[in-house]
ZADO-1210 file (C-alpha; in nm, 4 decimals, padded with zeros to 6 digits):
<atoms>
<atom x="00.0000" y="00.0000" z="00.0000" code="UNK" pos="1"/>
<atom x="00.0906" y="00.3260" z="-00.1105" code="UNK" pos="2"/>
<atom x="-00.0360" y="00.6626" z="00.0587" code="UNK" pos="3"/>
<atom x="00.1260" y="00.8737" z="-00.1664" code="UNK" pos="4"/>
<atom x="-00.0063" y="01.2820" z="-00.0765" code="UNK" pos="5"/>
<atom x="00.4036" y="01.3353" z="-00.1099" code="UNK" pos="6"/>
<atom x="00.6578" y="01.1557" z="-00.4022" code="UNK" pos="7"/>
<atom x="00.7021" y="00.7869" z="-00.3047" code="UNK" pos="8"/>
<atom x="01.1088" y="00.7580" z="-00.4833" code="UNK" pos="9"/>
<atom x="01.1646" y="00.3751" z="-00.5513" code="UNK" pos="10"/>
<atom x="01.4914" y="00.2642" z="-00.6798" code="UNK" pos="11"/>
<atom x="01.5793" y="-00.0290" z="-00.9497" code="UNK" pos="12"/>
<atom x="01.5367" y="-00.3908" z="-00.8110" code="UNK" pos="13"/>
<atom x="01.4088" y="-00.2887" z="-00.4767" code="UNK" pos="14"/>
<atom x="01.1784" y="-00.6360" z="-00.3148" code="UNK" pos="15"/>
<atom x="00.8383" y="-00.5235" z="-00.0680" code="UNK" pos="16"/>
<atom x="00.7205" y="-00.8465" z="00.1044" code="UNK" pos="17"/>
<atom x="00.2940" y="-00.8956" z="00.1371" code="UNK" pos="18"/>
<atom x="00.1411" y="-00.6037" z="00.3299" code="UNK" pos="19"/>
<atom x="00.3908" y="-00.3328" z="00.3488" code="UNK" pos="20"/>
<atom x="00.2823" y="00.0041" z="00.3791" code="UNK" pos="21"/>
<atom x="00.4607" y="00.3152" z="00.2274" code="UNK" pos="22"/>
<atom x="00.2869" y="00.6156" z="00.4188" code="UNK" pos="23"/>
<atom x="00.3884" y="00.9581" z="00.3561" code="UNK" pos="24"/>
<atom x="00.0786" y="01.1578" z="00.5076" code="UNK" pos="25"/>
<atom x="00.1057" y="01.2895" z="00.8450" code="UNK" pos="26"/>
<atom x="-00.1056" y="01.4399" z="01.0773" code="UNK" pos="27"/>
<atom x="-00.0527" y="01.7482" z="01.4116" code="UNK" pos="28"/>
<atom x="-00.0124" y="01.6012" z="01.7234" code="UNK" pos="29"/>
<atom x="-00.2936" y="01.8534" z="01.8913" code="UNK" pos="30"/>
<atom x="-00.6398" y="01.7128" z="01.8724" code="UNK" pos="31"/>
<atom x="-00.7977" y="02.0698" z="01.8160" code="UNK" pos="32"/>
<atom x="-00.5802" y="02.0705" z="01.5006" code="UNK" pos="33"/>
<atom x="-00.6642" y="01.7697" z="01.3620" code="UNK" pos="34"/>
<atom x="-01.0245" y="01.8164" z="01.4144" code="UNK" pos="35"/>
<atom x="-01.0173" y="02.1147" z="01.1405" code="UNK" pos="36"/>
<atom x="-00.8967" y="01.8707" z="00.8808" code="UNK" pos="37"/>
<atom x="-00.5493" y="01.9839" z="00.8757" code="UNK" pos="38"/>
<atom x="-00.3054" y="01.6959" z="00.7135" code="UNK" pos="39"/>
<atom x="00.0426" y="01.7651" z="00.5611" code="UNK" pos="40"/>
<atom x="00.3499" y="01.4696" z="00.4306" code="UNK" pos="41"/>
<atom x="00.6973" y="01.3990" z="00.3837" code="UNK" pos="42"/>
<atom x="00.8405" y="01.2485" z="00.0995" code="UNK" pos="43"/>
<atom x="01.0238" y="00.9116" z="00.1256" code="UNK" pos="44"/>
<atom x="01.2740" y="00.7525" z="-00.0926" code="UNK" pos="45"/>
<atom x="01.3450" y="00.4155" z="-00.1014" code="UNK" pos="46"/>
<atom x="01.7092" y="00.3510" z="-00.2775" code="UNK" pos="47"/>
<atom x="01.7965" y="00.0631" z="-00.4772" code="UNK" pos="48"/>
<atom x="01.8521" y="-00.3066" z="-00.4130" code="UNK" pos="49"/>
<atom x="01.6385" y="-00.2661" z="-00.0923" code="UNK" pos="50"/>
<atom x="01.4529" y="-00.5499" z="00.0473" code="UNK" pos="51"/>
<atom x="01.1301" y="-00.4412" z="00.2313" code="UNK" pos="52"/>
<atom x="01.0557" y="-00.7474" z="00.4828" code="UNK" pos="53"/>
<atom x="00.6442" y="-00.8122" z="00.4620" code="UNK" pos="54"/>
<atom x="00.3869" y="-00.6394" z="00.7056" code="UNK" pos="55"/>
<atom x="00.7049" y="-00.3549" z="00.7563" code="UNK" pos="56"/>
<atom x="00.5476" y="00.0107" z="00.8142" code="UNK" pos="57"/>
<atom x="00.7441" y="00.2972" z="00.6353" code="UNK" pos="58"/>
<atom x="00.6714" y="00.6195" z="00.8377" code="UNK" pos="59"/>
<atom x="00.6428" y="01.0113" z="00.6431" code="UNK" pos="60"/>
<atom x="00.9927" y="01.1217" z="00.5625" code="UNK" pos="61"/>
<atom x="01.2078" y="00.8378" z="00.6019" code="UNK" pos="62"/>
<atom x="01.4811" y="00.7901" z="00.3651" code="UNK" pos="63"/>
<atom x="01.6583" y="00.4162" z="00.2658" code="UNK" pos="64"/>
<atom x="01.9895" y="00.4095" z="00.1535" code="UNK" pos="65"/>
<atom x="02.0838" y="00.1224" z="-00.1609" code="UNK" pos="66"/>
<atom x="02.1422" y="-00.2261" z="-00.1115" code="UNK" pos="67"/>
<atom x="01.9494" y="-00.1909" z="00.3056" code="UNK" pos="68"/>
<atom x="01.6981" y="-00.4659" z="00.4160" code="UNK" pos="69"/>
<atom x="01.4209" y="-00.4083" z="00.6600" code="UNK" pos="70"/>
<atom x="01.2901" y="-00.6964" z="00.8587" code="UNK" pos="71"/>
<atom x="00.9557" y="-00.8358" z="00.8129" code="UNK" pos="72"/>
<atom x="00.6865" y="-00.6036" z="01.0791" code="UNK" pos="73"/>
<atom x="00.9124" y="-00.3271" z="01.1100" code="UNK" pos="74"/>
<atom x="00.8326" y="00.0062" z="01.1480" code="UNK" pos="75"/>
<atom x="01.0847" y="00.2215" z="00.9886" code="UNK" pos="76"/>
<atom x="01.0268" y="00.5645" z="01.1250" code="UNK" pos="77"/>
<atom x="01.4212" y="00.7012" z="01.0909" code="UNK" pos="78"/>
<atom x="01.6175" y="00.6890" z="00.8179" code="UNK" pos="79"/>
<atom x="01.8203" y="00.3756" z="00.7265" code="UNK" pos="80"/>
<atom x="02.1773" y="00.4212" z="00.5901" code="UNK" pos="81"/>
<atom x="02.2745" y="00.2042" z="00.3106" code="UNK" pos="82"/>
<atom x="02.4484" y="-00.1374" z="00.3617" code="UNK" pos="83"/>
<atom x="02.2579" y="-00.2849" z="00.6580" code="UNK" pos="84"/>
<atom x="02.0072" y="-00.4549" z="00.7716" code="UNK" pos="85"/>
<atom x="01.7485" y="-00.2865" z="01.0496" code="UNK" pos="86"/>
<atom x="01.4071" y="-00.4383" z="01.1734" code="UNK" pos="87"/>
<atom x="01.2374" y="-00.4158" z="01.5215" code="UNK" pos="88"/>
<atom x="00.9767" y="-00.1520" z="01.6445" code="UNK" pos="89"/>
<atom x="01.0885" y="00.1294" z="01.6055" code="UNK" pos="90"/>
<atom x="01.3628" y="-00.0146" z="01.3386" code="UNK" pos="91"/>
<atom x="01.6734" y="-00.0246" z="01.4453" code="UNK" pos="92"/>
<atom x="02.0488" y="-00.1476" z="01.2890" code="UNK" pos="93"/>
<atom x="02.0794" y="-00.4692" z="01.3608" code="UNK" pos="94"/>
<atom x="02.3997" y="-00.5247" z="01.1292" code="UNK" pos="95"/>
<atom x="02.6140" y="-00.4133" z="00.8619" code="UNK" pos="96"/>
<atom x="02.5815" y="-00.5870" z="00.5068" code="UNK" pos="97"/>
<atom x="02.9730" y="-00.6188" z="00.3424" code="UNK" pos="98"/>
<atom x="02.9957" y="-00.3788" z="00.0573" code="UNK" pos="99"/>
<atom x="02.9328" y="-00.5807" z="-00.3068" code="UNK" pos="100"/>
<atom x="03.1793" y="-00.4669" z="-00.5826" code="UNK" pos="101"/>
<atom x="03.0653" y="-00.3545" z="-00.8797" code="UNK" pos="102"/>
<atom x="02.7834" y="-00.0884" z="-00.7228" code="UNK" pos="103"/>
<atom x="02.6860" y="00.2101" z="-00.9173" code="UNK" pos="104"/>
<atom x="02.4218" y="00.4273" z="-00.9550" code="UNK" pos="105"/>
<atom x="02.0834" y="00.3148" z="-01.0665" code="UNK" pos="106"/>
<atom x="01.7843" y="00.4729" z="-01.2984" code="UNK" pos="107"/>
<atom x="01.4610" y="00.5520" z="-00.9817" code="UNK" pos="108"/>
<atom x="01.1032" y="00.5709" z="-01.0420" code="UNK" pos="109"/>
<atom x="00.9151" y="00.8245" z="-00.8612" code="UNK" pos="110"/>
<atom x="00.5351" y="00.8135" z="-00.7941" code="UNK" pos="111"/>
<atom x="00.3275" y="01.0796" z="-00.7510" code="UNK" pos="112"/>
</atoms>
């Protein structure tokens, strides 16, 4: 699922599991301020060679670096360097991935 009021950026050869949820809308924290309707978001971009773990949760404004995996029922709501993998509630790094040779830069698609 994509809730897309800001540009979703998806990178070449990135892998979503069943159920994950790209979210970019966001809401004020007040109660009297959401009650008039008010809703803004935050982009997120998703770089390439990312694995997205099903059921994960990807939060407004978050940011993946390439070649990153996110374990399954995470919910990513920090930006994730590239090269490791993160999962828990809130996501955290749980590892570094080793660096593959041959990496360059790779064509992304953005929705809007």
């Amino acid at each position: 699922m994509v809730l897309d009021v800001a540009p979703v950026t998806i990178g070449s050869n990135v892998l979503f599991g069943p159920s994950v949820q790209i979210c970019t809308a966001t809401h004020p924290i007040s109660a009297a301020e959401r009650r008039t309707g008010l809703e803004s978001a935050k982009p997120i971009t998703i770089g390439s060679d990312v694995w997205v773990g099903g059921g994960a949760i990807i939060c407004p404004g978050v940011n993946i670096g390439d070649r990153a995996v996110i374990g399954a029922g995470s919910v990513v709501t920090r930006d994730i360097p590239s090269d490791v993998v993160a999962a828990g509630n809130p996501a955290r790094i749980i590892r570094a991935l080793p660096a593959e040779a041959g990496e360059g830069k790779r064509e992304q698609t953005t929705f809007l």
